[in-house]
C-alpha positions in Angstrom: -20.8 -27.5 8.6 -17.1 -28.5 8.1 -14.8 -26.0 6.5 -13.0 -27.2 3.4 -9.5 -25.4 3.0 -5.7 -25.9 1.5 -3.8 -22.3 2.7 -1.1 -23.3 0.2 -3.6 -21.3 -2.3 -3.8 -18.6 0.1 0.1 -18.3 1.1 1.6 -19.5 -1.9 -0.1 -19.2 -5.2 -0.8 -14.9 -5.2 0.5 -14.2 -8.1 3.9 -14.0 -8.4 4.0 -10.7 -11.1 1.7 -9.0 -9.3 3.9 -9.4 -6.2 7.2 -8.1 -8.5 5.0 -5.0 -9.4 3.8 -4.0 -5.8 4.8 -6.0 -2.8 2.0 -5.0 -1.0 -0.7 -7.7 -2.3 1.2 -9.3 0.7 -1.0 -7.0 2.9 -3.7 -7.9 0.6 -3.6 -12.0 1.6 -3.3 -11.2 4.7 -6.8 -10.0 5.1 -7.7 -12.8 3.8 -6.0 -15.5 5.3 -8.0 -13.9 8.8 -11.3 -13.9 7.2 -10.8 -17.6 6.2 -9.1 -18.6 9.8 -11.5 -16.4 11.7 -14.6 -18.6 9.8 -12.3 -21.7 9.8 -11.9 -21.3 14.1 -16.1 -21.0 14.0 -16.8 -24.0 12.2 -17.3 -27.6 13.4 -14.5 -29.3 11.6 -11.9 -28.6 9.1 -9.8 -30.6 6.6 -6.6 -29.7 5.7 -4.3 -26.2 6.5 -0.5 -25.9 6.4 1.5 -22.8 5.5 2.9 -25.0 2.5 5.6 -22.4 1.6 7.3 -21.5 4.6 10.6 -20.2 2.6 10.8 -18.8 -0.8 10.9 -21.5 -2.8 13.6 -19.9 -5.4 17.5 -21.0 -5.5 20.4 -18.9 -6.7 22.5 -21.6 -8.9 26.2 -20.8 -9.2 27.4 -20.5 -13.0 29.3 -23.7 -12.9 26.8 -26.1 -12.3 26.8 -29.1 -14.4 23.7 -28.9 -16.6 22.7 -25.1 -16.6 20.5 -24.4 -18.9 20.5 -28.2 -20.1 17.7 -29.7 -17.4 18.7 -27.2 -14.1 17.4 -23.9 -14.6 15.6 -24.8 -18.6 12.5 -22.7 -18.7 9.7 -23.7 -20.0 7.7 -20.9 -22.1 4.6 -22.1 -21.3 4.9 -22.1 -18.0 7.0 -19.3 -16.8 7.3 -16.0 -19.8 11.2 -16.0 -21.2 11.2 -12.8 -19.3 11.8 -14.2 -16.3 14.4 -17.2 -17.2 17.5 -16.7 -15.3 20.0 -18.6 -12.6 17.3 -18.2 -10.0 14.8 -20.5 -10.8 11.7 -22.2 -8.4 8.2 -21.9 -8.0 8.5 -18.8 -6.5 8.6 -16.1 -3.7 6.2 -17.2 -1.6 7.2 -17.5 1.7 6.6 -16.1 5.0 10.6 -15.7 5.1 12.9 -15.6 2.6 15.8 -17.8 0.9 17.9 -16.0 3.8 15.6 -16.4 6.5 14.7 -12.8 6.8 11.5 -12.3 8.0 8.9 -11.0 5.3 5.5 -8.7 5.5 3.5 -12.3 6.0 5.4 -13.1 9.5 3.7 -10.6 10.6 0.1 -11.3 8.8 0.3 -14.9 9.4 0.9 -13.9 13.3 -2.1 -12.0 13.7 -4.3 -14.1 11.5 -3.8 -17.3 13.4 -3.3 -15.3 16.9 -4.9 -17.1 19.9 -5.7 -14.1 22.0 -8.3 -11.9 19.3 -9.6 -8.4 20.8 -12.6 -7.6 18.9 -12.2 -4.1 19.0 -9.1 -1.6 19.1 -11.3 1.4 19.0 -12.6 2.7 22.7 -16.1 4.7 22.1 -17.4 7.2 25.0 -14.0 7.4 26.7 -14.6 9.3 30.2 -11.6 10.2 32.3 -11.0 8.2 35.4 -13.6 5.6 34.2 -12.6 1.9 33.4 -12.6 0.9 29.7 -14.0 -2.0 28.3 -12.4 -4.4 26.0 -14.1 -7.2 24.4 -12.1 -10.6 24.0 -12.3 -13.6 22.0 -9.8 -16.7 24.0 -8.8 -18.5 20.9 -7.1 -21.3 22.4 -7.6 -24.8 22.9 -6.6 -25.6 26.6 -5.5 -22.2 27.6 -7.7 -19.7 30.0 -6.8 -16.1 30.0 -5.6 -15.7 33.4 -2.8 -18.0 32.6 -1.4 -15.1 30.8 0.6 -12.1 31.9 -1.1 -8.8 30.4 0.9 -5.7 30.1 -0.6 -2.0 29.5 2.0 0.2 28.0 0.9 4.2 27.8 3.5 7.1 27.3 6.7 4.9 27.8 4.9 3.9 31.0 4.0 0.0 31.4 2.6 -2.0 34.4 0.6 -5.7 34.6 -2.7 -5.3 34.4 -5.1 -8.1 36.1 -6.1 -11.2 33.4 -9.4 -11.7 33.4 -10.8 -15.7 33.6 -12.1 -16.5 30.0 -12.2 -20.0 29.1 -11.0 -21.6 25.8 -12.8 -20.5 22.8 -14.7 -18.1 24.8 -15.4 -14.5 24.3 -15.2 -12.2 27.7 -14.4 -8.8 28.2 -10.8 -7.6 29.5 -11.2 -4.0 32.0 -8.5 -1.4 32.2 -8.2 2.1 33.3 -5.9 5.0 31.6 -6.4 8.1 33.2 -6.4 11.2 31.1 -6.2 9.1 27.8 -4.7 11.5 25.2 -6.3 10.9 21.6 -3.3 11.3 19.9 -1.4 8.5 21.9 -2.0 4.7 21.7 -2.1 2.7 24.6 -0.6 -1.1 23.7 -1.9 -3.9 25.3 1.0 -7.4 25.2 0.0 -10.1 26.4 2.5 -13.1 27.7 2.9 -16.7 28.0 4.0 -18.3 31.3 8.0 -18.6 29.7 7.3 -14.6 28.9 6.9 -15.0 25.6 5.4 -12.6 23.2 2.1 -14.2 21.9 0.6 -10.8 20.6 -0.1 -7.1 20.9 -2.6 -4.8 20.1 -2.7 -0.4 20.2 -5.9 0.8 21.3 -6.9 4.2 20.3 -10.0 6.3 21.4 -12.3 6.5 18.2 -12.5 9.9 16.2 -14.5 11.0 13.1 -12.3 12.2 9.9 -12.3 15.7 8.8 -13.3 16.8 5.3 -10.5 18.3 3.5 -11.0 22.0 3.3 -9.0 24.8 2.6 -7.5 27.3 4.6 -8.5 30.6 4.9 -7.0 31.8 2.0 -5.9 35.3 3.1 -4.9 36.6 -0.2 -6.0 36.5 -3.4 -4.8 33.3 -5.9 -3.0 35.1 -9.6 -2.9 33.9 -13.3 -0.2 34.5 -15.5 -0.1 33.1 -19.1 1.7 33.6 -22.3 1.8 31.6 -25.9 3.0 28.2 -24.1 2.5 28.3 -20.6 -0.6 29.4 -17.7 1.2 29.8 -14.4 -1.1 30.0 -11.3 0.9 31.8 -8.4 -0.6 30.8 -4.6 0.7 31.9 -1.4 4.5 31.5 -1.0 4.9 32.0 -4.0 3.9 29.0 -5.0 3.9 28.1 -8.6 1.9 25.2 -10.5 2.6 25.8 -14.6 0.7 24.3 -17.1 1.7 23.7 -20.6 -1.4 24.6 -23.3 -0.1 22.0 -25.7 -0.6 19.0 -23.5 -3.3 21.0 -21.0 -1.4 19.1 -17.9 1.0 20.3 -15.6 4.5 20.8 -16.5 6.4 21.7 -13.2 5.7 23.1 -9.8 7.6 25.8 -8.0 7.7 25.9 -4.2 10.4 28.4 -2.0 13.5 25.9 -2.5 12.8 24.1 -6.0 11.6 23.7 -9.1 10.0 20.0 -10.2 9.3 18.9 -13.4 5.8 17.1 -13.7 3.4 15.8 -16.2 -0.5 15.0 -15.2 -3.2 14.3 -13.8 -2.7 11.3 -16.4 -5.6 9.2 -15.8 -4.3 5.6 -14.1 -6.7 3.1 -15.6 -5.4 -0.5 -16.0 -7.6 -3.4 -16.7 -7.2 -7.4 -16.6 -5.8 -8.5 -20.4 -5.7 -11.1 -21.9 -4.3 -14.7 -20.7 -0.4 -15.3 -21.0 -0.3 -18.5 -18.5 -2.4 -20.2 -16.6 -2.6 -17.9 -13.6 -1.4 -14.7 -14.6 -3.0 -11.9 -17.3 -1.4 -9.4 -18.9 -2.4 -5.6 -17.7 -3.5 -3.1 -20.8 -2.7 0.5 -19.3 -5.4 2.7 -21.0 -4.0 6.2 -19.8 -1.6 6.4 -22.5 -0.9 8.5 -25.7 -2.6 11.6 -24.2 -4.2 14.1 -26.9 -5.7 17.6 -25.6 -9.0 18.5 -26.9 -9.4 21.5 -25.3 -8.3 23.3 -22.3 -10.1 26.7 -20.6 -9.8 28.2 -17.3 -12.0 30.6 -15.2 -10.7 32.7 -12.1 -13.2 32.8 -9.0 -12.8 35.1 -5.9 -10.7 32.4 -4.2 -9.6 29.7 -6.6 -8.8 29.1 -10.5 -10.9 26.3 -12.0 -9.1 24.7 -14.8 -11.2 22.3 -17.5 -9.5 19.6 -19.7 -10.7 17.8 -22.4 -9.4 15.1 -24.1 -8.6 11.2 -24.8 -6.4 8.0 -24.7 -5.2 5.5 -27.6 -8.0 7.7 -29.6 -10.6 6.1 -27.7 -10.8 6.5 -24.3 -12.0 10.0 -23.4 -11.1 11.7 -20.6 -12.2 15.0 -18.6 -10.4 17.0 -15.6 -12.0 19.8 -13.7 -8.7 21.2 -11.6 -9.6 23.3 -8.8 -6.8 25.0 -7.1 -7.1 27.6 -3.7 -4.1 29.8 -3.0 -2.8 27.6 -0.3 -1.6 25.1 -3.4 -4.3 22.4 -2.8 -5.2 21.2 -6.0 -8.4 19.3 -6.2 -8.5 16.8 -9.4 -12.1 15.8 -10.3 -12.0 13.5 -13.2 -14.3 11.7 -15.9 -13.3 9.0 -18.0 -15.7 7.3 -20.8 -16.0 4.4 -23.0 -14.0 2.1 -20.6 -13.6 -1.7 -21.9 -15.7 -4.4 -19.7 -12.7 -5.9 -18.1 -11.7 -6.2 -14.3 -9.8 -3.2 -12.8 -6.7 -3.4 -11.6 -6.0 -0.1 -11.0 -8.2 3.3 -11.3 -7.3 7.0 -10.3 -4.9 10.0 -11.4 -1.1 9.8 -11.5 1.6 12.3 -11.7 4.6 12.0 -13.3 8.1 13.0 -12.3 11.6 13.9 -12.2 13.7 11.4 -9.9 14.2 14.5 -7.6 12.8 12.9 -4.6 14.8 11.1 -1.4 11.7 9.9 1.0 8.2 9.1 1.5 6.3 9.4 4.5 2.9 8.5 5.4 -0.2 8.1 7.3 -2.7 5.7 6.9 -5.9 3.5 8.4 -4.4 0.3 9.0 -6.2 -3.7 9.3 -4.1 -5.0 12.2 -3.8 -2.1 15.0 -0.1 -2.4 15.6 2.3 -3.4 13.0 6.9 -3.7 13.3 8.1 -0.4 12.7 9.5 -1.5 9.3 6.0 -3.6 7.7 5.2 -2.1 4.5 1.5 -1.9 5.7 2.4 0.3 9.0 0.0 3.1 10.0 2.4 5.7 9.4 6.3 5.9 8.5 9.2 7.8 6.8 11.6 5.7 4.3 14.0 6.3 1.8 12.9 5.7 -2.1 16.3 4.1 -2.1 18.5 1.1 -0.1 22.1 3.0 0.8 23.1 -1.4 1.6 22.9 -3.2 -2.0 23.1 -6.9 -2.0 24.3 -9.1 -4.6 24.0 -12.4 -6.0 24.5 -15.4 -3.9 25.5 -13.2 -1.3 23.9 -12.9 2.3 22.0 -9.6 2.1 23.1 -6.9 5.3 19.7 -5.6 5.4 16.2 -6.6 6.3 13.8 -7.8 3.5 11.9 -4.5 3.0 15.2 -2.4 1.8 15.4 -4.3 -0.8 15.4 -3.5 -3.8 15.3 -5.9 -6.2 14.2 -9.4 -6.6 17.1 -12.0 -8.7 13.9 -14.3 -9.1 12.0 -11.4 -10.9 14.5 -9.1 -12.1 17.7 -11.2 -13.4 20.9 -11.8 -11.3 22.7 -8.8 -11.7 23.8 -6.9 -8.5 21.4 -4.2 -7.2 22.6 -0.6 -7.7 21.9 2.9 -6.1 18.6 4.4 -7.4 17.8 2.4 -10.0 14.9 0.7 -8.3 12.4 1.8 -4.9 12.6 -0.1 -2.2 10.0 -2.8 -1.5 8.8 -0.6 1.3 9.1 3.0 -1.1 7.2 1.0 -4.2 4.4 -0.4 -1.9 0.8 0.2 -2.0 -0.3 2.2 0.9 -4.4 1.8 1.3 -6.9 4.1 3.4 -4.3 7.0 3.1 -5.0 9.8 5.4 -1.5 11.7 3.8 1.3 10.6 1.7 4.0 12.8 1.2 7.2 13.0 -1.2 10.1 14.5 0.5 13.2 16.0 -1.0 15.9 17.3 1.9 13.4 16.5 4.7 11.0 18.9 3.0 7.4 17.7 1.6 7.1 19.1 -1.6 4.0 17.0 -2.9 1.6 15.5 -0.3 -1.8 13.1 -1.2 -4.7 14.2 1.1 -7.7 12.1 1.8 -10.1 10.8 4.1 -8.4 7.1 3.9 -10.5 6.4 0.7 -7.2 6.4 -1.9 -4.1 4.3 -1.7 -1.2 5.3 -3.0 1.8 3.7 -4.6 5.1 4.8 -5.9 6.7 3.5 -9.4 10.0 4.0 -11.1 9.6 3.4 -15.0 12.2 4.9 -17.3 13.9 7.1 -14.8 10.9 8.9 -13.7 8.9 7.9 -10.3 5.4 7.5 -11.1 3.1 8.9 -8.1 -0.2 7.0 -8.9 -2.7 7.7 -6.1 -5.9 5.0 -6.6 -9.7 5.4 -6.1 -10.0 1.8 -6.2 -7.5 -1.2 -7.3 -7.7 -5.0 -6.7 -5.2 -8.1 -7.8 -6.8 -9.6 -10.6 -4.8 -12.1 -11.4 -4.5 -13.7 -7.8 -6.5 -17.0 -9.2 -6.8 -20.2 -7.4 -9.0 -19.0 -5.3 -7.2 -16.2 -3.7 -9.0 -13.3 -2.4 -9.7 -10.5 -4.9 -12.8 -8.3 -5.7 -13.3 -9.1 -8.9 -14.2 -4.9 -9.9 -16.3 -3.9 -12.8 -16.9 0.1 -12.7 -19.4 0.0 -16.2 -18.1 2.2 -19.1 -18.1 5.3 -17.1 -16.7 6.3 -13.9 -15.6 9.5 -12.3 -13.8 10.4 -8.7 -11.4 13.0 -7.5 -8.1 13.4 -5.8 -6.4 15.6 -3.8 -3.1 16.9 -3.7 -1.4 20.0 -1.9 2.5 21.8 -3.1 4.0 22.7 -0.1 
């Protein structure tokens, strides 16, 4: 059966506030956009398909244009929210590049989506030393066999060609290479060459392994409780400190052997799909606000301190925390929340709040494509400032590349970009599957997000404070037109845990 498609939903229309909150729902279309080529590629026919925005549609009008604000750049309300009016008007920031030509986290996506040399696996099972491996391959191109190709195996800064096996077009075949003592912890890359020795595509194998569970160590001495009229204080090993305040029940800073960090949480991180404001984007209602404590107890145990809170949101959203912390400062947040409205999530999990003491983020994740640039906002692992030391201004070529960017003059007005008052596109990001995801102050991690890549993670600055909301589950809900999204309902109870370590 013929495929019916128009990517211009797919590239262009994602939402554009969605995309000014985390820039990461670029990582998000990109999934989609192979899904819908890889079934597109199957099919017998298909009608239509064009990367309609190419280039952000958006343009930077200079003050003295005739007609500002008369016919150029007039905003109409109910279209675009008076928020948004400014000198930079358009459709939006949709493209694959930018207004400047720098190349945006789609290049990439839109690379590997449409690539015409697919290997159906990057994971190598039953690995024996000295033995050939295997690699399945899907020849994706219209006229082109394999073996007109020039394959290159890079392992351990050591590359050589490889021989290209004969696979007609669109035929699938199976590519053999050997690595001899194949270290798990190092990628072999596999680039592959036209006949002008161009770059059409690369892929990083990796031998498969199973995740750990998170457990802690062997504690080696015994976890203490201090407390007084305001304050518990649980003392772990290094004389690590995690205070909590009775009034509010949460945590209200955290001591490690260089600092002291001011902190307010778990806060539980539930946002929902509101109510219409135009015709393809929805207000978000936060529900984890206005925090009242109900009641708050602990209970020491041979190797841990087990602390229970009890209380609600708005007055009607309740909420329960079981804290378990070990003396090696993991702290293991099991929470409950109740009576939650019928509406589409957006975003659910536990998020900290803190003091802008922070300076970088690092990470490691499981990732969709197997190799991403160094600098993709969706790469497998990665250390980045919070903050761009380069600011750009308006109507002025930018000296950096998109993702150190800080600010959008489509999204966020025209004024010039200044030091640390907003992340970075790559800082602010959504990181999914997150194995760890650490905060960093002075090349230290001070707070680190552990998991078994079933959170994501995501960084937000609001009123001076970065925001650490780490998700069990989150989907763009206001995408419309088509768009992929997952459309969650969770019923009117729904509990998870996170886990974070003080270091």
């Amino acid at each position: 059966m013929p495929v019916i498609f128009d990517e211009w939903a797919h590239v262009a229309c994602y939402n554009n506030f969605t995309v000014k909150e985390d820039p990461n729902i670029r990582d998000f279309w990109g999934r989609s956009l192979d899904m819908m080529w890889k079934k597109t590629f199957e099919a017998d026919g298909a009608l239509g398909g064009a990367i309609w925005g190419m280039i952000d549609e958006t343009f930077m009008l200079p003050d003295s244009l005739p007609g500002l604000n008369e016919w150029w750049g007039k905003i109409d309300k109910n279209v675009i929210p008076a928020e948004y009016a400014g000198k930079t008007i358009g459709y939006g920031e949709w493209g694959i590049v930018d207004t400047w030509r720098r190349k945006k986290p789609e290049f990439w996506n839109t690379k590997k989506a449409y690539s015409p040399v697919k290997l159906l696996t990057t994971f190598i099972d039953n690995y024996t030393t000295g033995s050939p491996v295997t690699i399945p391959i899907y020849n994706r191109f219209n006229h082109t066999n394999i073996d007109e190709l020039t394959i290159k195996l890079e392992y351990q800064e050591e590359e050589k060609v490889i021989p290209a096996p004969s696979i007609e077009p669109r035929r699938k075949g199976i590519l053999e290479l050997s690595i001899d003592k194949w270290n798990p912890s190092d990628p072999a890359v596999l680039k592959f060459y036209d006949q002008k020795n161009l770059l059409i595509d690369k892929y990083a194998l990796r031998l498969n392994s199973t995740g750990k569970s998170i457990e802690a160590d062997d504690p080696g001495e015994e976890i203490k409780i201090t407390e007084n009229k305001n304050t518990l204080t649980i003392t772990c090993r290094q004389n690590i400190k995690i205070v909590f305040n009775k009034k509010t029940g949460l945590m209200h800073e955290i001591v490690n052997m260089t600092d002291t960090f001011l902190i307010a949480g778990p806060i539980i991180h539930l946002r929902q799909k509101g109510k219409p404001v135009m015709y393809s984007y929805h207000q978000i209602e936060d529900y984890g606000e206005n925090w009242e404590l109900i009641d708050l107890s602990h209970k020491k145990g041979n190797n841990n301190v087990v602390i229970n809170i009890k209380g609600e949101y708005n007055s009607k959203i309740p909420a329960d925390f079981k804290i378990t912390i070990t003396p090696d400062g993991i702290i293991k947040t099991h929470y409950r929340v109740s009576k939650i409205p019928n509406e589409f999530i957006r975003e659910i999990g536990v998020r900290f709040e803190l003091e802008d003491d922070f300076d970088s983020l690092s990470w490691t994740r499981k990732s969709y494509w197997s190799i991403y640039p160094p600098d993709h906002l969706s790469a497998q692992n990665g250390t980045v400032s919070l903050y761009s030391e380069t600011l750009k201004s308006y109507r002025t070529e930018p000296q950096k590349n998109w993702n150190l960017d800080m600010k959008s003059f489509y999204y966020d007005g025209i004024d010039h970009e200044r030091g640390r008052e907003q992340l970075s596109f790559i800082a602010k990001s959504t990181k999914e599957n997150i194995k760890e995801y650490n905060l960093i102050k002075n090349n230290d991690g001070v707070i680190s997000v552990q998991s078994n890549e079933m959170v994501s993670c995501r960084l937000a600055k609001i009123k001076d404070k970065i925001n650490l909301c780490i998700n069990n589950d989150f989907d763009y809900v206001d995408l419309s037109w088509g768009n992929y999204q997952k459309d969650i309902k969770i019923g009117k109870n729904y509990e998870n845990e996170v886990v974070i370590a003080i270091r």
